[in-house]
N, C-alpha and C positions, 0 to 999 in steps of 0.2 A: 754689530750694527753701527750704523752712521747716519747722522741725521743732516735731513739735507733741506736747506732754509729756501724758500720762496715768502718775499715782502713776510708778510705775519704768520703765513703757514710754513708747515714742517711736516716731512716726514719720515720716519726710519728705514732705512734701504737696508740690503740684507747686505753681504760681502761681495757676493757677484753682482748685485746692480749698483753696489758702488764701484767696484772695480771695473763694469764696464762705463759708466757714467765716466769715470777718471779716464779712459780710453779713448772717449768721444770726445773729452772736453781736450787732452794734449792734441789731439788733431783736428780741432775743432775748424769748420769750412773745409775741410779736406776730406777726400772719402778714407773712409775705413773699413778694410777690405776685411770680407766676411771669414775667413780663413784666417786671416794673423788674431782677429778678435776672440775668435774660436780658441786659437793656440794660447793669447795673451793670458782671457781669462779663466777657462777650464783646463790648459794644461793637455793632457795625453789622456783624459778623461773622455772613455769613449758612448758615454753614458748620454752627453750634450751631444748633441748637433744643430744645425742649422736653423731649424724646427723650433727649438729650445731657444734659442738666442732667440727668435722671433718676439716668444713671450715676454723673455724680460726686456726685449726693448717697445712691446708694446706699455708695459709696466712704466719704463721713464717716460712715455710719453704720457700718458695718463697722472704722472706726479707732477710733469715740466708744463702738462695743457692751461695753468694758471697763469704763467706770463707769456705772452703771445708772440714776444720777442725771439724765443729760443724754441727751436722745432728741431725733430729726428727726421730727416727724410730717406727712403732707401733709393739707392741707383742701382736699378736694374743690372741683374747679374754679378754684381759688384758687390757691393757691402750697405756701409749707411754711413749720414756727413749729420752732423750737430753743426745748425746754421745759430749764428744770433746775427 
């Protein structure tokens, strides 16, 4: 687990929502394409799909909703871009 700081709050993300959080942020304003995210962070794991990923990026939005600065948005058919 890894803990992940907002102003005075914290809170401990598991291995996949920090590895995809790490994913959003190297390409951060850039899309990230729903396919390489899939490959980056579960691998040949046929268990995730698309579905799944949905969750855990509704999960960093629900941890990131405290600063208003930093938002996950999706692009249609495409993937999703971590704006600040």
């Amino acid at each position: 687990m890894q803990l992940l700081k907002l102003g005075e709050d914290s809170v401990h993300l598991t291995t996949k929502e920090a590895d995809l959080l790490k994913l959003l942020c190297k390409n951060q304003d850039e899309i990230l394409e729903r396919n390489h995210a899939l490959k980056a962070v579960w691998g040949d794991d046929n268990y995730f799909n698309g579905r799944s990923m949905d969750v855990y990026i509704a999960k960093l939005r629900k941890y990131l909703k405290g600063d208003p600065s930093v938002k996950i948005i999706n692009v249609h058919g495409r993937g999703f871009k971590l704006l600040t």
